[in-house]
N, C-alpha and C positions, 0 to 999 in steps of 0.2 A: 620205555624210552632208554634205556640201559643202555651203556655202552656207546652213548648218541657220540660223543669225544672222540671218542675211538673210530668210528666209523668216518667222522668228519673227516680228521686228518688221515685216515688211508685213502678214499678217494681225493682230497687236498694235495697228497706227496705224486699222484698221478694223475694231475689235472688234465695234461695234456693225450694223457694213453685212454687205452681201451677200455679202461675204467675207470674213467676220471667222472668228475660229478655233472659234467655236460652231456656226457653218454649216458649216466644214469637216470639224470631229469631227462633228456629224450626221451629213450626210451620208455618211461612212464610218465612221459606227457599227458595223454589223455586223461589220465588218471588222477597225479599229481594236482595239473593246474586249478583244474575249479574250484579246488581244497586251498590251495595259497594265495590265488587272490580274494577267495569268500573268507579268509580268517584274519580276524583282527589281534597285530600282537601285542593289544593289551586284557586281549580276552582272557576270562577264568574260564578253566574249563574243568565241567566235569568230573572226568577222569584222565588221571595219567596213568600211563601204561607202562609199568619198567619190565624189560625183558632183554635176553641178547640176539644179538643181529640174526644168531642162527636157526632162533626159530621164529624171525619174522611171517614166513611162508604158513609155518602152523597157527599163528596168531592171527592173519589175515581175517580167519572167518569169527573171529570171538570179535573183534574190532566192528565187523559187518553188523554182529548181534546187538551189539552194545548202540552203536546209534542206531537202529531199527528201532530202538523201544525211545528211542528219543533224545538221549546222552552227546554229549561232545568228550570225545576222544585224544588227547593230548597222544601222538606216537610219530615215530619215523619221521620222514620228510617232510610229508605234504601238511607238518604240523607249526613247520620252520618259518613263517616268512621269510620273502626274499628280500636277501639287503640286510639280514639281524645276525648277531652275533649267537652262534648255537650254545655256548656255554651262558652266556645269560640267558635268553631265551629255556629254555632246558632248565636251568638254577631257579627261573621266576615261574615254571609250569608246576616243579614238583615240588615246590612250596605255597602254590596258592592252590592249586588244582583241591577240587573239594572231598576228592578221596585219591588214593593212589593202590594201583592193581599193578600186582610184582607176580609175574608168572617164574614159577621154580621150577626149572628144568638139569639135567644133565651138565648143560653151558653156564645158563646164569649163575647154579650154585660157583661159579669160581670166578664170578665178572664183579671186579671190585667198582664197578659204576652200578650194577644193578643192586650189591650191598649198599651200598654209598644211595642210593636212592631208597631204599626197601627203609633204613634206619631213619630216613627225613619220614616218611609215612607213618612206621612206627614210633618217633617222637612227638609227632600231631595228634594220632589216635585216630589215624584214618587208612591203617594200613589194610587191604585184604587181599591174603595169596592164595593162587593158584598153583596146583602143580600138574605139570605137563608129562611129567617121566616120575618114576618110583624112586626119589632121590631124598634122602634127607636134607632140609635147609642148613644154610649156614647156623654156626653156635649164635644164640641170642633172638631166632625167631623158630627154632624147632619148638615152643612153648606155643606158637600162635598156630593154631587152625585153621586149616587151607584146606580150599576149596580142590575136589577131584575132575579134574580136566584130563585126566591120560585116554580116556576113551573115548570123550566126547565128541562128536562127529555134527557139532552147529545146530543140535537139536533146542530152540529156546525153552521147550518143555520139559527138558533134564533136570534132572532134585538139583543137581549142584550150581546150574545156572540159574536156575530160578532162587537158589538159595543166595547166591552171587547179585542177582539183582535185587531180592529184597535187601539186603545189606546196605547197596549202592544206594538203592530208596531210601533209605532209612540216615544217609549221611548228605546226599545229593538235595534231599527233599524235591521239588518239584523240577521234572527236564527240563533244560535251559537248549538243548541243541534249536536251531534256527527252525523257526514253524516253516507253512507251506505256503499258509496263508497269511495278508499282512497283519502286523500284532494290533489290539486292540487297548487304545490309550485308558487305562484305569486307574482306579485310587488301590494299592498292590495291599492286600491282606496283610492284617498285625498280625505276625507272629508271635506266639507268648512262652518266653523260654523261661523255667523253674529258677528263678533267682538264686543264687551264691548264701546261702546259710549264715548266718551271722556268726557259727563257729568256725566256715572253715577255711582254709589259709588256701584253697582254688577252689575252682567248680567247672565242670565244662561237659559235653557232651560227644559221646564216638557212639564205635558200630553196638554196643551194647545197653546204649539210655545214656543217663543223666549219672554224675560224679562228683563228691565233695573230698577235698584231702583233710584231715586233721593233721594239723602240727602238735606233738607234744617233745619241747625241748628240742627239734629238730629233728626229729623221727614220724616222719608221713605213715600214717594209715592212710588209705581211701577206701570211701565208704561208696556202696550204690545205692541209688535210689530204687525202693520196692515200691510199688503202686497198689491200694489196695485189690483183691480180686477174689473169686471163687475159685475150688478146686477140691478133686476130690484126696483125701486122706489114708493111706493105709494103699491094699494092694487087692490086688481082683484073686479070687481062688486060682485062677491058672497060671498065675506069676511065677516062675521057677525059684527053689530057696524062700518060699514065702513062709510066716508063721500063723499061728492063728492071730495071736494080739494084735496083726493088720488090719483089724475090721477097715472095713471101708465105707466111707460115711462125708460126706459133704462139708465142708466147711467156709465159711466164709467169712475175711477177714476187712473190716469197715475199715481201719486205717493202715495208709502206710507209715515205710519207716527206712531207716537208712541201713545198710549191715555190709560192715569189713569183708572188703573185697578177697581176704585171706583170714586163717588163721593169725591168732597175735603171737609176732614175732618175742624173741628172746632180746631181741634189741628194746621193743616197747616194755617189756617187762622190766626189764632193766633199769630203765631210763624210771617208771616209775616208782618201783618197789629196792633199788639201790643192791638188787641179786639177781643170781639168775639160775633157778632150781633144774636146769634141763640136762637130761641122762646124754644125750647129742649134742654136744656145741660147736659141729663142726664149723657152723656159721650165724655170725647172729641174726642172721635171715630166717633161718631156722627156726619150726614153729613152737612156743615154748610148750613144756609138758613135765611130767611129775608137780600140777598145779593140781589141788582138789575144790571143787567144788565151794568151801568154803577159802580157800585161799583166794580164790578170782572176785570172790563175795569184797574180799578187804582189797583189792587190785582195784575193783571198779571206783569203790566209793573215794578210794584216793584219788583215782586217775579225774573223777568228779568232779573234785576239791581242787585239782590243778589246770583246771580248764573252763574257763569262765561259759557259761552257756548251753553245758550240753547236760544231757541226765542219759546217761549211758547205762547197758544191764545186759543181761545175756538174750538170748531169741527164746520164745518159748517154742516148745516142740514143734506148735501147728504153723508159725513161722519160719523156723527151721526146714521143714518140708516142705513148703509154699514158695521159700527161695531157691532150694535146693533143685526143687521138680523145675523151676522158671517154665511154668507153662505145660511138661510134657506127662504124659501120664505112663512109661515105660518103666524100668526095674530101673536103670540108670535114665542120668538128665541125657544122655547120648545115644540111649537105645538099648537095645533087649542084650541079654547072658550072652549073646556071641558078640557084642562088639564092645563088650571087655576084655581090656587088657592091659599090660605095663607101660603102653605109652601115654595111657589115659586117666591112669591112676595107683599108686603107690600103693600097693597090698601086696601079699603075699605071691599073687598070681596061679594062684588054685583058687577053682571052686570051693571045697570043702578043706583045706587044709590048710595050716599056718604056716608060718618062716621065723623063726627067734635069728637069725641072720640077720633081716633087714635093719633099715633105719630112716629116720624122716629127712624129708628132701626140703630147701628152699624153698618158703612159699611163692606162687605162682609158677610154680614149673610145670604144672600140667595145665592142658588147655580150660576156658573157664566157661563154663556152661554160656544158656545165649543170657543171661542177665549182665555176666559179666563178674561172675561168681569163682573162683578155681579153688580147687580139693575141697568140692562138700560131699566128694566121695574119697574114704582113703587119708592117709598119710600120718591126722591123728584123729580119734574121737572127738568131738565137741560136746561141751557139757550144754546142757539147755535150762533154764531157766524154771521148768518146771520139777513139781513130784512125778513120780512115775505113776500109772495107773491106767484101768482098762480102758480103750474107747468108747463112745455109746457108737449106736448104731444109728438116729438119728442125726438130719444137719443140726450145725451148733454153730454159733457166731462169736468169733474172737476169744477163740478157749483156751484158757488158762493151764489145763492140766488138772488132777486130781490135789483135792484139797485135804488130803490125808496122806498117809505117809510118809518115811524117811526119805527112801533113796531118790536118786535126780535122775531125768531123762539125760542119757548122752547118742549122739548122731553121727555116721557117717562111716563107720568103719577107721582103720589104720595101717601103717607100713604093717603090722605084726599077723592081720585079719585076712582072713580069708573072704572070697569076691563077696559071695553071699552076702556077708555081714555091710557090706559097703551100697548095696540098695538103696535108692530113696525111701522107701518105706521100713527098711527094718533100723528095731526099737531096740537100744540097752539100755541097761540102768548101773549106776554104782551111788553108793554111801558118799556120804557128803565131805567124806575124811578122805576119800580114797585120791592116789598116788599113783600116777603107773608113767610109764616113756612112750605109750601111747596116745595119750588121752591129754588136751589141749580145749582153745576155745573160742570162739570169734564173738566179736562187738558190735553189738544191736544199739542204734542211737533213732530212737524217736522223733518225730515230727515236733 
C-alpha cells in the first residue's frame, strides 16, 4: 500500500480533470465496487501489501494469488472504504494487518511511505519482502531475506511463492478471507500459545517460531525456542569440503531448549564481566572474542549469579548442529557450495583459502536461518560445551560429547576461515586456554 498518500492527494489536486479520482473509480468500476461495499473498515486483514504505485500493474497477479488460497488483501483502492479518511485507514491496516508483504523494487527502494510502512512490519516481526527487480533494499532491511519475485509469472507452485505462503501460514494462522459458503456458528478452538518464561523480560511470536528476550542490566539477548527433534549428524560422503570425522549417524534429541539468537555481544560481556577482551571493538554489537573456553566457563556462572532463574551453559555440539541445520540437511542451513557467498556469511569468501584482512561484523547482519538463527555460519567460531571426540556410527540420544579429553568442540567457521570450514557439519577443536579474534560464543538456556 505504499505510497497510498501520495497517490491520494495527486488524483485529489485534479479532481476535476482527466485524472481525477472520479475517473479513476469509473473506470475501474466493475472491478473496484464489490471490493468496497463487501469490506468492512473495521476489518483485520490478513495481509498488507506495501509497494509503489508503479508497479501496481506487476503486483496485480501476486494480489490475485494471495486471495485464491484464501487471504484478505489490504492494497490500493478497492481496500479504502468510501467516506474514510485514507491516512487512518492505511495507519490502522498496516498496524493491525496480521503480516505485512513489502515488495522491493527499483521505485519502492526510494518511496519513503513504502520505508515508513516496511519499518512498522519490521518492528512487529511480521515483515516478509519481496523483490521484483535486482535492487538492494534500503539500509536496515538488506539483513532480512526476501522472497525472489523478478521472474515469477503467477505460477502458485513456484519455490518462492510457496515459500511466501508458508511464512504467511505460519503468521496468518488459519484464512479469514470471506468463505463461499455461509460460516457455521461454533465453539472456535483453543489455541495454546508457549507462555512467557518466567526469566524473560518479553516473549512473542514471528515468521521464525516462538521468542524470549533476557534483560541483563539493560542489554537484550533474545533467545529462540528449539523444539525437540531428530536429525541426522555429520555429512553424506558426496558433500563438497567434507572430512572423515563427519560420520553421519542419527541423533536424537528429547529435550528442547532456548539458544541466543546471535553470538554474545561485547556489550553482554561487558555488562557482566566489567571488560571487554575483543581484538574488534569497532562496535559493541560486535560479537565478543579473544574469550577461551575456560573464560566463558567464569562468564556464564556469573552471568547465573545475576539472573534470577535461569541455568545457562554453552550448546553441546549435537545441539549446536541440530540449530544450525533448523531442519535442512545441505552443506549450509541455505543450501549447497554454490549458494555461498558474502552476502550470506562473513568468511573469507574462498573456498579453500583464508583472508588475515578481514573482521567481525555486527551480530545479526546476515540473514538468519528459518529458526531464526543468524551467523551459525561464519563471522566467529563458537565454542561448544563439549570434549572433542570421534562420532559413533550408530543413533545416540542427547549426546554429550566424548568423556575424555582436553580440547573443546568449536562450530561454525569465521571472518578469518575459509567457506569449507563454515559448513554445518565441519568439526574444530581448540584447548580450553585458547584465545584467538576469531573464535566467540552463543548462550544455550534450558527448559
Amino acid at each position: 500500500m505504499g505510497e497510498a498518500n501520495q497517490r491520494v492527494a495527486q488524483v485529489s489536486r485534479s479532481r476535476n480533470g482527466r485524472g481525477g479520482l472520479a475517473h479513476e473509480l469509473a473506470a475501474n468500476m466493475v472491478y473496484y465496487l464489490p471490493h468496497l461495499c463487501s469490506r468492512s473498515p473495521n476489518r483485520m486483514y490478513d495481509i498488507f501489501l506495501s509497494y509503489s504505485t508503479q508497479d501496481r500493474e506487476r503486483l496485480m497477479p501476486l494480489v490475485k494469488a494471495l486471495e485464491q488460497q484464501g487471504w484478505s488483501v489490504f492494497w490500493d483502492h478497492r481496500s479504502v472504504p468510501i467516506g474514510k479518511h485514507w491516512q487512518q485507514v492505511i495507519g490502522k491496516a498496516v498496524s493491525e494487518s496480521r503480516c505485512v508483504v513489502v515488495a522491493w523494487s527499483a521505485s519502492s527502494v526510494h518511496s519513503e511511505w513504502v520505508i515508513e510502512e516496511a519499518i512498522e512490519g519490521k518492528h512487529r516481526g511480521v515483515l516478509l519482502p519481496i523483490r521484483l527487480d535486482d535492487v538492494k533494499p534500503p539500509f536496515g532491511f538488506q539483513i532480512v531475506q526476501a522472497g525472489n519475485f523478478i521472474t515469477w509469472g503467477g505460477e502458485t507452485n513456484h519455490a518462492d511463492f510457496t515459500k511466501l505462503s508458508a511464512q504467511i501460514h505460519t503468521l496468518v494462522g488459519e484464512k479469514t478471507a470471506t468463505p463461499s459458503a455461509p460460516p457455521v456458528i461454533s465453539t472456535p478452538p483453543v489455541v495454546t500459545r508457549p507462555s512467557k518464561p518466567a526469566w524473560a523480560s518479553a516473549a512473542g511470536d514471528d515468521q521464525y517460531g516462538h521468542y524470549a528476550d533476557l534483560n541483563v542490566k539493560g542489554i537484550i539477548q533474545r533467545f529462540r525456542q528449539i523444539k525437540p527433534g531428530t536429525f541426522l549428524m555429520g555429512s553424506p560422503p558426496s558433500e563438497p569440503g567434507r572430512l572423515d570425522s563427519e560420520t553421519q549417524h542419527k541423533v536424537i534429541l528429547t529435550q528442547g531448549f532456548w539458544l541466543a539468537d546471535t553470538a554474545c555481544t561485547q556489550a553482554l560481556w561487558q555488562t557482566v564481566m566489567g571488560n571487554n577482551p575483543a581484538h574488534f571493538k569497532g562496535s559493541p554489537n560486535n560479537p565478543v572474542e579473544m574469550v577461551s573456553w575456560n573464560d566463558v566457563q567464569g562468564f556464564i556462572q556469573k552471568l547465573n549469579s545475576l539472573v534470577t532463574g535461569v541455568s545457562l551453559r554453552l550448546p553441546t555440539e549435537a545441539e549446536w548442529e541440530y540449530a544450525c541445520r533448523a531442519g535442512t540437511t545441505s552443506a549450509f542451513s541455505f543450501g549447497g557450495k554454490d549458494d555461498l557467498n558474502l552476502d550470506r556469511v562473513n568468511y573469507s569468501g574462498k573456498w579453500d583459502e583464508w583472508n588475515t584482512n578481514g573482521k567481525t561484523r555486527v551480530v545479526g547482519s546476515y540473514p538468519p536461518n528459518a529458526w531464526g538463527l543468524h551467523e551459525m555460519h561464519g563471522n566467529v567460531w563458537e565454542w561448544c560445551q563439549d570434549c572433542y571426540g570421534s562420532y559413533p556410527a550408530e543413533p545416540v540420544t542427547n549426546p554429550e560429547g566424548s568423556q575424555t579429553g582436553v580440547e573443546r568442540v568449536v562450530r561454525g567457521g569465521s571472518w578469518y576461515d575459509n567457506g569449507r570450514y563454515c559448513r554445518s557439519a565441519y568439526r574444530f577443536r581448540g584447548g580450553p586456554v585458547y584465545r584467538g579474534s576469531n573464535c566467540g560464543f552463543r548462550l544455550l538456556l534450558g527448559h
